[in-house]
TORKEDO-667831 format. One line per 2 residues: number of its first residue (from 1); for each residue x, y negated, z of N, C-alpha, C, O, CB. Coordinates in steps of 0.05 Angstrom, whole numbers, plus 32768, in hexadecimal, padded with zeros to 4 digits. Atoms other than C-alpha are relative to their C-alpha. Glycine has a CB too. Layout:
REM TORKEDO-667831
NUM> X:Y:Z:X:Y:Z:X:Y:Z:X:Y:Z:X:Y:Z; ... $
END
This chain:
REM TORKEDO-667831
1> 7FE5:7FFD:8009:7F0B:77C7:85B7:800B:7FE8:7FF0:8023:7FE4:7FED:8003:8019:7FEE; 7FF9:8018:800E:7F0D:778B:8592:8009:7FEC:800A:801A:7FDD:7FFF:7FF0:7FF6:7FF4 $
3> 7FFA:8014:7FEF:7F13:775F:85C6:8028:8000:8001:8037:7FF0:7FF7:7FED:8008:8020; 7FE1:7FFB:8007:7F5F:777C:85D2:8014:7FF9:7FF0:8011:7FF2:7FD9:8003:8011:7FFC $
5> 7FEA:8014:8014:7F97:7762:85B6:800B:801A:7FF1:8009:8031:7FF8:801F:7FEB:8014; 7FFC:7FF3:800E:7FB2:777E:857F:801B:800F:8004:8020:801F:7FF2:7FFC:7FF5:7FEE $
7> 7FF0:7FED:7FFE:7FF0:779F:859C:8000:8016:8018:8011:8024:8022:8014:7FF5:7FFD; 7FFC:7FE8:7FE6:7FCE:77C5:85D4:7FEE:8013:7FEE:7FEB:802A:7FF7:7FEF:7FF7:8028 $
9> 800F:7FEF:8007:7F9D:77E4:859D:8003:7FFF:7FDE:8009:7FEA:7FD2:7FE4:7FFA:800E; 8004:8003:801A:7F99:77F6:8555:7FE7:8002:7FFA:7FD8:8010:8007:800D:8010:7FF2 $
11> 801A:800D:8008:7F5C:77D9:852F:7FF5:8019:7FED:8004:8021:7FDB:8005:7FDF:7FF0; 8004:7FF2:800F:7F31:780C:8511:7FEB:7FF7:7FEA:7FD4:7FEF:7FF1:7FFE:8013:800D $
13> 8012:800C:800D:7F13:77FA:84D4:7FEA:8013:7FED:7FE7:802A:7FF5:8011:7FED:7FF0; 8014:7FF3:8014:7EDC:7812:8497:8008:7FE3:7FE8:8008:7FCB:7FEB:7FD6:8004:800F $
15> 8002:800E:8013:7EEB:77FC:8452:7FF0:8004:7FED:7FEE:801C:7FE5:8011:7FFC:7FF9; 8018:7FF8:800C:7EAF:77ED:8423:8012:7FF5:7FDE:801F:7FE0:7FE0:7FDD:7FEC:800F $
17> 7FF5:8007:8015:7ECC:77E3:83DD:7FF9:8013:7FE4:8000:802B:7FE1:801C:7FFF:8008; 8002:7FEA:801A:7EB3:77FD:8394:8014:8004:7FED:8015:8015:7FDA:7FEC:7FFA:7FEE $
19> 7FE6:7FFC:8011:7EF3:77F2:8378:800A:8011:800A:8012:8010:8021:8014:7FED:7FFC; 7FE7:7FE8:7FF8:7F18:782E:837D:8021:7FF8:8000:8031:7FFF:8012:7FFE:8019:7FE9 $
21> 7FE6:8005:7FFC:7F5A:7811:8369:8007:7FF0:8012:801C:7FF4:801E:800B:7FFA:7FEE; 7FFD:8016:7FF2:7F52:77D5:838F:7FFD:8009:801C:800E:7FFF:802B:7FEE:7FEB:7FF7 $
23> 8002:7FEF:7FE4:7F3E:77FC:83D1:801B:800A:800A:8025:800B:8021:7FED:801C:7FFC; 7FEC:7FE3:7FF6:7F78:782C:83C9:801A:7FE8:8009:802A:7FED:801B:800B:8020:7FDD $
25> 7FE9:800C:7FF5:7FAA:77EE:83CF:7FFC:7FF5:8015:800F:7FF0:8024:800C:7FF0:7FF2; 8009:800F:7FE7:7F7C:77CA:8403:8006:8017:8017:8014:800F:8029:7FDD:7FF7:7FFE $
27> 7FEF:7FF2:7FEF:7F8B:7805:842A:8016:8009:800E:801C:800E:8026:7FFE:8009:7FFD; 7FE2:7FF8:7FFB:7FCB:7818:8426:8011:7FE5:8012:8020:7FE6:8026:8010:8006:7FDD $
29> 7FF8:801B:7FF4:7FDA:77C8:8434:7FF7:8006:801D:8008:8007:802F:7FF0:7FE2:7FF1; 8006:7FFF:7FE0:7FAE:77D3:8477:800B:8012:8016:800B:800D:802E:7FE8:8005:8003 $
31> 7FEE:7FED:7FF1:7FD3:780E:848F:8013:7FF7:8004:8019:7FF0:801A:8007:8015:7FF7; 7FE7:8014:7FF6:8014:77ED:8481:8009:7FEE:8015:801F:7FEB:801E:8002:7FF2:7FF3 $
33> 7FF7:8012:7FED:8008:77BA:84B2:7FEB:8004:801C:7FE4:7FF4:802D:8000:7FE0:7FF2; 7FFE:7FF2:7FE8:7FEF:77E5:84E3:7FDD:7FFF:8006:7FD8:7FF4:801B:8017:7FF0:8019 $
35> 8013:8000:7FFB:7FA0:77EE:84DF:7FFE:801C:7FF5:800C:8025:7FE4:7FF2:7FEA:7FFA; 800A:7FE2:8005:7F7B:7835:84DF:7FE7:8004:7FF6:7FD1:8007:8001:7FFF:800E:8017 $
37> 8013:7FFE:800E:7F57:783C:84A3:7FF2:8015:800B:8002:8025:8015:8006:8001:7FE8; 8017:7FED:7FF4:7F12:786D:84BC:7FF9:8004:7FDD:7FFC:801B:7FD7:7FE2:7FEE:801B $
39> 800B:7FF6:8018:7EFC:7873:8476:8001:7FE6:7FEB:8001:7FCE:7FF2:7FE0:800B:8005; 8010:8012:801B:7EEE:7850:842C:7FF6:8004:7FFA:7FFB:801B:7FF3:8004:7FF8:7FEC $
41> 8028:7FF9:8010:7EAB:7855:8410:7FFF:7FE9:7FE7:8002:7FD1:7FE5:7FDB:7FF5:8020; 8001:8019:801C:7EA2:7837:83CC:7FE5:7FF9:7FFA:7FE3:7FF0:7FE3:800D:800D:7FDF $
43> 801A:800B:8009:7E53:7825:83CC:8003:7FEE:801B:8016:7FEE:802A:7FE2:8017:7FFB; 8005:8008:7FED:7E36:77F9:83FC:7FEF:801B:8014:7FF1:801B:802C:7FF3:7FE5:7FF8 $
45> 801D:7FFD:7FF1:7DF6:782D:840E:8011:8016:801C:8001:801B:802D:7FDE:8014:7FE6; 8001:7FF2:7FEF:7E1D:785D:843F:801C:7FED:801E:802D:7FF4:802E:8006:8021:7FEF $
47> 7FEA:800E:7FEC:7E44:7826:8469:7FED:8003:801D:7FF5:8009:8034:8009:7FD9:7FF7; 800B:7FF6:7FE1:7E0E:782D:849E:8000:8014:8012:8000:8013:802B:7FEE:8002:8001 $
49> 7FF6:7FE0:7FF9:7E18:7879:84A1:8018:7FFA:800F:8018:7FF9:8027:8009:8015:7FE3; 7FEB:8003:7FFC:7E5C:786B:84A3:8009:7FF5:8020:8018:7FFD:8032:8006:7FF3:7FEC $
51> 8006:801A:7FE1:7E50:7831:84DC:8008:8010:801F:801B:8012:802F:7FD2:7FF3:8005; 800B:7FF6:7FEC:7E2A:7859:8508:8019:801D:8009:8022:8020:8021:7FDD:8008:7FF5 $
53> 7FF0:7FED:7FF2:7E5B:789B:8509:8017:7FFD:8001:8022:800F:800E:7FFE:8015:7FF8; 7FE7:8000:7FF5:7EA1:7880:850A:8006:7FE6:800F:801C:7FE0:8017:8014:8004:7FEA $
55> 7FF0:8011:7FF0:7E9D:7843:852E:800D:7FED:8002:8014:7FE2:8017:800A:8005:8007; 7FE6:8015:8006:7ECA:7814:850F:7FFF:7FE2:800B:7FED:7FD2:8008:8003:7FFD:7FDF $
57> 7FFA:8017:7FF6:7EE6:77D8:8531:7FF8:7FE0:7FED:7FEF:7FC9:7FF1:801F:8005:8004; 8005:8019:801F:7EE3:77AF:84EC:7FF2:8009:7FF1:7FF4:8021:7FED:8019:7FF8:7FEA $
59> 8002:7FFB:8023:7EC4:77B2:84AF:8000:7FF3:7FE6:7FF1:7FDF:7FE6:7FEE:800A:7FFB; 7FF0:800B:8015:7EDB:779C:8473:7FEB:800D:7FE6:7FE8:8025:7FE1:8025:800A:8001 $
61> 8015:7FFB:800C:7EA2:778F:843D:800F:7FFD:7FE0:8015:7FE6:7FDA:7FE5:7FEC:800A; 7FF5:800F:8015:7EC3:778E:83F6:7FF1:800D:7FE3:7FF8:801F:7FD5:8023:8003:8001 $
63> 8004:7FED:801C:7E94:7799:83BA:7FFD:7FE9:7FEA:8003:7FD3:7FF5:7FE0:8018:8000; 8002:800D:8015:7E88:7771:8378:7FEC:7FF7:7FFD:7FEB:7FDF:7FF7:8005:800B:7FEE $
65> 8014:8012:7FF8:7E43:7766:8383:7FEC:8010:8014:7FDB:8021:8010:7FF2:7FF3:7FE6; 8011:7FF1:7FE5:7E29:7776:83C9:7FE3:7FF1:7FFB:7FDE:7FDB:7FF3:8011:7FF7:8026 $
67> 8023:8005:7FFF:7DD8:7779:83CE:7FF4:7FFC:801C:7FFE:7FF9:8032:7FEF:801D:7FF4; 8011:8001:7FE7:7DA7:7774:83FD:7FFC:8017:8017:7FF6:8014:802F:7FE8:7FFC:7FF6 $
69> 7FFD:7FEC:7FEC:7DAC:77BA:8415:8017:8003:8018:8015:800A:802F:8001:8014:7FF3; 7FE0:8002:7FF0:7DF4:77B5:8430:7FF5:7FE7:8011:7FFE:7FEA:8028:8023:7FF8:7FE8 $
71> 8001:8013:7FEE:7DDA:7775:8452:7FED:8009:8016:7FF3:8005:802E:7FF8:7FE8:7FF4; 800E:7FF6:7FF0:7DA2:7795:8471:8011:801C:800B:800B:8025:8021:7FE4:8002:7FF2 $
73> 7FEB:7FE1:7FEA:7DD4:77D8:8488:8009:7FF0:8015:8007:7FF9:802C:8024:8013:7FF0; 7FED:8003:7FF0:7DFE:77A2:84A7:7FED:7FF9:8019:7FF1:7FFD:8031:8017:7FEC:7FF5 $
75> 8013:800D:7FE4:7DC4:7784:84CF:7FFD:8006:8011:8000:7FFD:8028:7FED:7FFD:8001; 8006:7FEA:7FF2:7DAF:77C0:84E2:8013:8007:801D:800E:8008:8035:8003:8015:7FEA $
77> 7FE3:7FFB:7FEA:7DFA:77D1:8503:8004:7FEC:8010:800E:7FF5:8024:801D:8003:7FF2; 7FFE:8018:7FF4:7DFD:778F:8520:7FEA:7FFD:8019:7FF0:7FF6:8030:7FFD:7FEB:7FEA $
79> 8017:8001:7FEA:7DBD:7790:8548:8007:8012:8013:7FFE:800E:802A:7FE4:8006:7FF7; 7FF9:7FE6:7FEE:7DDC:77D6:8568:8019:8001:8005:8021:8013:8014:7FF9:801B:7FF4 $
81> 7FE0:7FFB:7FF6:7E27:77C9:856B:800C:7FED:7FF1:8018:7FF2:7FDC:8010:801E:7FF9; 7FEC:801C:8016:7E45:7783:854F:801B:8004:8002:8028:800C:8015:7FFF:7FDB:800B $
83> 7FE3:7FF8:800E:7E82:778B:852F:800D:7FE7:7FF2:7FFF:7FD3:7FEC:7FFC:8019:7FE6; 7FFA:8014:8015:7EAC:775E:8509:8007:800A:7FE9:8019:8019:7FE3:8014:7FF0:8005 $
85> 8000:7FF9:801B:7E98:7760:84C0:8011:7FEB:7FEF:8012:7FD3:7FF1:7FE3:8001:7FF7; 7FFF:801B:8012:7EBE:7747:8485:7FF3:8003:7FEB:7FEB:8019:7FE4:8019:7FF5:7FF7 $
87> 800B:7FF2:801F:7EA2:773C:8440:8015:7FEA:7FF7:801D:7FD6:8002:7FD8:7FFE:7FF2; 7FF6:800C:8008:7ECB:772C:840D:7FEC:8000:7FDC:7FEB:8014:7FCE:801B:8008:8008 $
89> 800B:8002:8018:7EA1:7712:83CA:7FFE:7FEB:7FF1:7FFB:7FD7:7FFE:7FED:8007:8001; 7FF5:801A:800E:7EAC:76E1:8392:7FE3:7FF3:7FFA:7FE2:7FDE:7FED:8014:8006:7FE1 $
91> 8013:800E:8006:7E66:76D3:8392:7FFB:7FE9:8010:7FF8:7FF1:8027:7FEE:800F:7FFE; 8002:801F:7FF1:7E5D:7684:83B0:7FE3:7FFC:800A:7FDF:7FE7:8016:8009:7FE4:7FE9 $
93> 8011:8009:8008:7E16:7689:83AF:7FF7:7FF9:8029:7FFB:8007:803D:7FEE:8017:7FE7; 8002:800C:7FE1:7E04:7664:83F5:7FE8:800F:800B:7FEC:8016:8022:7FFB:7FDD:8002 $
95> 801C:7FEF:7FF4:7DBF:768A:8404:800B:801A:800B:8007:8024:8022:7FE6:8008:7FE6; 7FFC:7FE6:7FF9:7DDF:76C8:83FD:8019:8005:801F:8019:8013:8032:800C:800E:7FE2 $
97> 7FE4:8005:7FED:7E21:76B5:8425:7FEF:7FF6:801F:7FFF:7FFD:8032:8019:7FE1:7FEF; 8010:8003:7FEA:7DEB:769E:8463:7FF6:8011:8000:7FF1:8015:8018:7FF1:7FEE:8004 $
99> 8016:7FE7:7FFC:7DC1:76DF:8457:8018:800F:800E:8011:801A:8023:7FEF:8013:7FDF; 7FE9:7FED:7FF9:7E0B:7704:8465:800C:7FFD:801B:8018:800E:8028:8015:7FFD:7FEC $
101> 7FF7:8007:7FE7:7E1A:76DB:84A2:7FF3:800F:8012:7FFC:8021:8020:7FFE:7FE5:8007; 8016:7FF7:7FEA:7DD4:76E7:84C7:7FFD:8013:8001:7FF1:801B:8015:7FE9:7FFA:8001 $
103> 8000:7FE7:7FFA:7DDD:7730:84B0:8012:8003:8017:8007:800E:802A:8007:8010:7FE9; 7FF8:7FF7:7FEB:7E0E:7736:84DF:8029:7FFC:7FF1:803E:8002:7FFD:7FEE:8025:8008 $
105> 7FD9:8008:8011:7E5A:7722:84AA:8007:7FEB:800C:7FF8:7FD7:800D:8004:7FF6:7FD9; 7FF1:8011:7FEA:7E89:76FE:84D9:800C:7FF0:7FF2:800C:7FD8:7FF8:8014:800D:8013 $
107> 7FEA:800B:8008:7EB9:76EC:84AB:7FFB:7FFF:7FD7:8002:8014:7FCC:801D:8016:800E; 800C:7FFB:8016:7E9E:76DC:845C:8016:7FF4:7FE2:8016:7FE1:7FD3:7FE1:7FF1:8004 $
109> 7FED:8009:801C:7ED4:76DB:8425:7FF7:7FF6:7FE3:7FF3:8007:7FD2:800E:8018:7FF8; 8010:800E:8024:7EB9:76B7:83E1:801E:7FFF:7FF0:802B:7FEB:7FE8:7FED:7FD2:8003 $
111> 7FF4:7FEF:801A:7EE8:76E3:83B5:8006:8016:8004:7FFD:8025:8016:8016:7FF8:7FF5; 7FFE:7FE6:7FF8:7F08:771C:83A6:8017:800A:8010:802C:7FFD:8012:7FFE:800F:7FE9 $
113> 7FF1:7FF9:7FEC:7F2B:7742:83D6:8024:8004:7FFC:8030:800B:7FE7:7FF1:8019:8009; 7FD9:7FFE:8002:7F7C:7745:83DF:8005:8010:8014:7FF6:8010:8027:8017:7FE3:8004 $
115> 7FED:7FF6:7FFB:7FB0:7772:83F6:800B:7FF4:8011:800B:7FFE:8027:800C:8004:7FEE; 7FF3:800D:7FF9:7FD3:7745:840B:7FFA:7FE3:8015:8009:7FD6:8023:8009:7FFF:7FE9 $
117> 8003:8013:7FF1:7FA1:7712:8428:7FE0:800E:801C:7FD0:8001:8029:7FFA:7FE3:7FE7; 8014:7FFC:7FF8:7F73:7744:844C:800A:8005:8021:7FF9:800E:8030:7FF2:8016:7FF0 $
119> 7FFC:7FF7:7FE1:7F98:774C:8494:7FFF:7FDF:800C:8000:7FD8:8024:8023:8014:8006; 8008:8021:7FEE:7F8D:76FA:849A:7FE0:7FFE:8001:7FD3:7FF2:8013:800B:7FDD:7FEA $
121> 8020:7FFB:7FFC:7F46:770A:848E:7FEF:7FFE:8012:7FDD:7FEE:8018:7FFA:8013:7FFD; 8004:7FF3:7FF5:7F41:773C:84BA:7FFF:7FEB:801E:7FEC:7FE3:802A:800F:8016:7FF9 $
123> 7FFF:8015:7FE4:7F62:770F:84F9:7FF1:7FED:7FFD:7FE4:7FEA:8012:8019:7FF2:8009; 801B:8013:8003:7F31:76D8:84E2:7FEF:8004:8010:7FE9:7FF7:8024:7FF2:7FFF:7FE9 $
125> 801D:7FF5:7FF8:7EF4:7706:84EE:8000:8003:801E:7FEE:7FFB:802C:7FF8:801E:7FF2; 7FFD:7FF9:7FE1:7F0F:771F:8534:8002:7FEA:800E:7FF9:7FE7:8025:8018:8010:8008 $
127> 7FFD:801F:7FE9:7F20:76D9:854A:7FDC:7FFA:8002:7FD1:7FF4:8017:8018:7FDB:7FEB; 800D:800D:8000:7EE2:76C7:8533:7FE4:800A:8013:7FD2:7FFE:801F:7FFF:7FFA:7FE7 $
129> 8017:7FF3:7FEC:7EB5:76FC:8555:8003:8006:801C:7FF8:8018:8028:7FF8:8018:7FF7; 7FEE:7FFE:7FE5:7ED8:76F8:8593:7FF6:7FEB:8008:7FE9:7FED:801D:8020:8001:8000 $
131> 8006:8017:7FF2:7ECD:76AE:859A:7FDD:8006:7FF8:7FD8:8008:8010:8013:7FE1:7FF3; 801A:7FF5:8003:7E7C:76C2:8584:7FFA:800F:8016:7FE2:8014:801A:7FFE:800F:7FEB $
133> 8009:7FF0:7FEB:7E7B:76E8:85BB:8008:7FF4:801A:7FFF:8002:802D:800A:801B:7FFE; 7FF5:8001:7FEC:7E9C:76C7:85F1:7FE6:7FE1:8004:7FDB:7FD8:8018:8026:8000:8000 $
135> 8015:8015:7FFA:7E6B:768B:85DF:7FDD:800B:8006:7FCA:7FFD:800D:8002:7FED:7FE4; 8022:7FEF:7FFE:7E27:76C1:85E0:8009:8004:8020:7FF8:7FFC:802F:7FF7:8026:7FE6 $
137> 7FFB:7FF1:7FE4:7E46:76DD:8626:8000:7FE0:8015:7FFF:7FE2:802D:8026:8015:7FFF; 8002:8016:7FF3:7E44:7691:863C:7FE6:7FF3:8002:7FDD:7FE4:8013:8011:7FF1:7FF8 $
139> 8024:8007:8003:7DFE:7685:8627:7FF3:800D:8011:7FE6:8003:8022:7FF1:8008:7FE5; 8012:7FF0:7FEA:7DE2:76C0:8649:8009:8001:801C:7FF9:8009:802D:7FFD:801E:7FF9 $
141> 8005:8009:7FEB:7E07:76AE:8683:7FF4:7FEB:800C:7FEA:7FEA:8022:800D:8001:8006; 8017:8019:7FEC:7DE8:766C:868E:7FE4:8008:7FFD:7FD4:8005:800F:7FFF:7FDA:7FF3 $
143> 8023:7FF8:8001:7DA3:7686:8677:7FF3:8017:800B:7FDB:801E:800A:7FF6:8004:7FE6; 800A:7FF5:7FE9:7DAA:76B9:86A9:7FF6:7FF2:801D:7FE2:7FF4:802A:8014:800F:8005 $
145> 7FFE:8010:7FE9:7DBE:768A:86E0:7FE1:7FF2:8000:7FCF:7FF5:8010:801C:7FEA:7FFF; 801E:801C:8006:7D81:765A:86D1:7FEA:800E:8009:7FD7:8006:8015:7FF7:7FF3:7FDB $
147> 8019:7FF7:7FFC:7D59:7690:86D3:7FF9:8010:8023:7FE4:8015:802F:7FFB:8017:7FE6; 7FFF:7FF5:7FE4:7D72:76AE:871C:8000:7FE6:8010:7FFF:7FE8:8029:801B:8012:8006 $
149> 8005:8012:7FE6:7D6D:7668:8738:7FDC:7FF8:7FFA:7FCF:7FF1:800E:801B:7FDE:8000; 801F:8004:7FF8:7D20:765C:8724:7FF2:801B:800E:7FE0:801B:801E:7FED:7FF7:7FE2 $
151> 8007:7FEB:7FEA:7D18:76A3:8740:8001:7FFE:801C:7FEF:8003:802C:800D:8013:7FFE; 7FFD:8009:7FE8:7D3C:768D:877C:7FE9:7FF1:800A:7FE0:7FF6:8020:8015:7FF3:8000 $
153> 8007:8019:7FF0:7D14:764D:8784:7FE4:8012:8003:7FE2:8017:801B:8001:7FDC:7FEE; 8012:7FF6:8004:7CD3:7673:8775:7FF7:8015:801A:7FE1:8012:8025:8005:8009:7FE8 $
155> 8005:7FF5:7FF3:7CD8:76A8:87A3:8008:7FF1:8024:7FFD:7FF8:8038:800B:8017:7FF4; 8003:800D:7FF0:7CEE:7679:87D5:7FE8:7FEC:8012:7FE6:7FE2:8028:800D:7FF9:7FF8 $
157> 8011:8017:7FF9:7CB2:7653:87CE:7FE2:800F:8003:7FCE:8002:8008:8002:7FE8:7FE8; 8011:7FEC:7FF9:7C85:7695:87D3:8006:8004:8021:7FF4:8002:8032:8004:801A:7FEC $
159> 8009:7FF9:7FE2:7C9F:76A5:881A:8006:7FE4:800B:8011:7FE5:8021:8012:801D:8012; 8009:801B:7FEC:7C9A:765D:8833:7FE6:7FFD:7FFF:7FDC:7FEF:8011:800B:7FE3:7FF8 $
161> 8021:8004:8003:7C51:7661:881E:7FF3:801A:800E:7FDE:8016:801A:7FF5:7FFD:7FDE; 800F:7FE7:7FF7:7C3F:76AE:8833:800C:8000:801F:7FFD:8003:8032:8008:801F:7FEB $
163> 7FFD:7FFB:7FE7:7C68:76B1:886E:8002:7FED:8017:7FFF:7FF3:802E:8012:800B:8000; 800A:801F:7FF7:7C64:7667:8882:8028:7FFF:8014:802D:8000:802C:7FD3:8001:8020 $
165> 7FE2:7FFF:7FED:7CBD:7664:8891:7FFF:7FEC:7FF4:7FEB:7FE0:7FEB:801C:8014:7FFF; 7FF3:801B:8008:7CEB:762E:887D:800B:8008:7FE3:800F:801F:7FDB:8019:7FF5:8016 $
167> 7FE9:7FF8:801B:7D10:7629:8838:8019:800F:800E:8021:8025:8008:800D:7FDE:7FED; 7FE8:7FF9:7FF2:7D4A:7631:8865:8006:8023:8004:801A:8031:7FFE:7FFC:7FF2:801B $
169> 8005:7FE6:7FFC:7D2F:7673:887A:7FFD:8017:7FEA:8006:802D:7FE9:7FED:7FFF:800D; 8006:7FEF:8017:7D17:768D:883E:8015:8005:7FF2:800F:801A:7FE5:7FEF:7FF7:7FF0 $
171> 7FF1:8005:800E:7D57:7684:881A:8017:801B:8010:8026:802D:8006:8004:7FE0:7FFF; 7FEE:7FE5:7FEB:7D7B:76B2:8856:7FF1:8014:7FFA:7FF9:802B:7FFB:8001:7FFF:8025 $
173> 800F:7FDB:8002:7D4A:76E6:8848:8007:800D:7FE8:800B:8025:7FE4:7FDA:8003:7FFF; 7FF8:7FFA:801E:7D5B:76E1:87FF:801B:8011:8000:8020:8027:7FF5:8006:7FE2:7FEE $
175> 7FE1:7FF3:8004:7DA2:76F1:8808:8002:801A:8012:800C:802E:8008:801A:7FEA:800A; 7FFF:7FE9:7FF4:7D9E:7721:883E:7FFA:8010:7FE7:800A:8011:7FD5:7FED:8002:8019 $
177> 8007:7FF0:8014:7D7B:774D:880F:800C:800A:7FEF:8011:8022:7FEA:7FF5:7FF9:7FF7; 7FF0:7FF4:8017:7DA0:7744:87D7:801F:800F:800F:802B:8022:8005:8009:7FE1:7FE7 $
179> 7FE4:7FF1:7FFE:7DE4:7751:8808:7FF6:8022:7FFF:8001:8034:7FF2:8012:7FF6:8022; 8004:7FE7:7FEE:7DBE:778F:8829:7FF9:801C:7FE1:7FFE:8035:7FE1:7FDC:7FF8:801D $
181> 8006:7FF1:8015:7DA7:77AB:87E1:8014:7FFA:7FED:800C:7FFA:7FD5:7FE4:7FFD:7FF6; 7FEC:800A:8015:7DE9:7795:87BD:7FF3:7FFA:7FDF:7FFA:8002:7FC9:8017:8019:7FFE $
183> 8005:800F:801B:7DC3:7770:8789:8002:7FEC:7FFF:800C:7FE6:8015:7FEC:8002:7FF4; 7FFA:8016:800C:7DC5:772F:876E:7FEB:7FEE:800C:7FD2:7FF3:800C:8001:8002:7FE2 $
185> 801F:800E:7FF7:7DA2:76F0:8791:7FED:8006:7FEC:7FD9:8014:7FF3:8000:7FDE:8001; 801E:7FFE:8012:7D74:76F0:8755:7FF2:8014:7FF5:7FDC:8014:7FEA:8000:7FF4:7FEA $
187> 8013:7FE7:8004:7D69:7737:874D:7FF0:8001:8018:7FDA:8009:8012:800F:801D:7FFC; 8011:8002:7FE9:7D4C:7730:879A:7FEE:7FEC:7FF7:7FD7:7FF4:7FF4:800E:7FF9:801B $
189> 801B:8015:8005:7D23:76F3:8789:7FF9:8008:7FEC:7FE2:8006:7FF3:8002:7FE2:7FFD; 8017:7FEA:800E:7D04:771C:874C:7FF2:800F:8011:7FD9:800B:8011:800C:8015:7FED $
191> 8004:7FED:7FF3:7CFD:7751:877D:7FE4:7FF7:8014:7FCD:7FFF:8013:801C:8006:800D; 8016:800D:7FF0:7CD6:7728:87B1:7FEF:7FF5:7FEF:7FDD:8007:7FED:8008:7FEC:8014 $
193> 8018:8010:8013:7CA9:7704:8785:7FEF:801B:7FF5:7FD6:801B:7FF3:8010:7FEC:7FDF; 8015:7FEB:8011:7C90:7743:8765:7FF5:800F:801C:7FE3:8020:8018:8014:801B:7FE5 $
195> 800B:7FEE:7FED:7C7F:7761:87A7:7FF5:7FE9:8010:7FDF:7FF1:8018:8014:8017:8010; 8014:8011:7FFB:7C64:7723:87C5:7FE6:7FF7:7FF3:7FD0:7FF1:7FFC:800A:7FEF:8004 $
197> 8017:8009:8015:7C3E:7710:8785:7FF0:801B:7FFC:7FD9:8019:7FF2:800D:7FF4:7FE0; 8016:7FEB:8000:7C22:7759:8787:7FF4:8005:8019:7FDC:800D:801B:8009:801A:7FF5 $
199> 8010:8002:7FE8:7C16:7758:87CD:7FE3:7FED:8001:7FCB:7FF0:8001:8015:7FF5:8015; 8020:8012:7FF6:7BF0:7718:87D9:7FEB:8005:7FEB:7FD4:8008:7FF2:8002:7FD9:8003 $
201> 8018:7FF9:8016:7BC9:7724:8796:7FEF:8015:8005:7FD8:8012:7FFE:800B:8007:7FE5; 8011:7FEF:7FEA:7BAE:7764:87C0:7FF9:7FF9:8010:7FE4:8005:8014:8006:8012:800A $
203> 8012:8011:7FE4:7B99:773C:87FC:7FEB:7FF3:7FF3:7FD4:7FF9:7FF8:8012:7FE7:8012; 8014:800E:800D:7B7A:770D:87D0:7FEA:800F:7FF4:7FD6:8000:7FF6:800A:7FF2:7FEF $
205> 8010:7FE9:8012:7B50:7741:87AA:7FF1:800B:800F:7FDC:800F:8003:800F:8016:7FF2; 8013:7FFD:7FF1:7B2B:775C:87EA:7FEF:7FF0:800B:7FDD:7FF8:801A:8007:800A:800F $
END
């Protein structure tokens, strides 16, 4: 849902904040300009709870002095559903502000939170986990590819040796396959390799 632009969807968020007064205007401000507060929780320890059963598009970290537990909740949520986190905290301390990234905080404010400056934040974080993702979805496509062409070459170079064809040939057999089983050249050249490499390894063995 994040991906979407912001006027085909409204952004649903979780706000973490121990200020009560300061929450209640950070709220009201986020409604105003058109986000759907899911809840405010004023500790850090039940934002994972929280995480896991409503879902939220954002979340928005705002306490006075966030710990290690809240970093380890977010991790947690992050390994099972990345989100874009913000934190907003006046603490500078650089260890902690890297411990908050690699938890899984997109967007890391070093102060305290505004009314008034939390919906530039917010688009920050989304820009920022958007472009985070569009660069991970580009990684694992080439480090798929790479890995379906040494499959390719591999299984190519099993039936030029077991069945004694041409590259030429072998390469038609590849694709047939993959058309006839609508899978992917390199899911067929996995495919063959594991049933050639378990085959002849049984010939060999008598």
């Amino acid at each position: 849902m994040v991906g979407k632009s912001r006027a085909a969807t409204v952004l649903r968020l979780i706000l973490v904040d121990d200020d009560r007064d300061r929450a209640a205007m950070v709220e009201a401000r986020l409604r105003e300009v058109g986000f759907d507060v899911l809840s405010v929780i004023p500790t850090g320890s039940g934002v994972l709870y929280q995480m896991q059963q409503r879902e939220p598009d954002v979340v928005i970290i705002a306490l006075d002095s966030p710990d290690r537990d809240v970093l380890e909740s977010l991790s947690i949520a992050s390994s099972h559903n990345p989100r874009p986190v913000v934190m907003f905290s006046e603490s500078g301390d650089q260890n902690f502000i890297a411990d908050a990234i690699r938890a899984g905080v997109t967007a890391y404010q070093a102060e305290d939170i505004s009314p008034a400056r939390v919906r530039a934040a917010i688009d920050i974080a989304v820009a920022q986990f958007s472009a985070f993702n569009d660069l991970k979805q580009e990684l694992d496509d080439t480090r798929r590819q790479l890995a379906d062409r040494k499959a390719v070459e591999k299984a190519k170079g099993l039936l030029m040796a077991i069945h004694a064809v041409t590259e030429e040939e072998a390469f038609r057999t590849l694709r047939k396959l993959a058309m006839d089983k609508n899978r992917t050249l390199g899911e067929s050249a996995s495919d063959v390799i594991a049933i050639l490499q378990k085959t002849h390894s049984s010939g060999s063995g008598r």
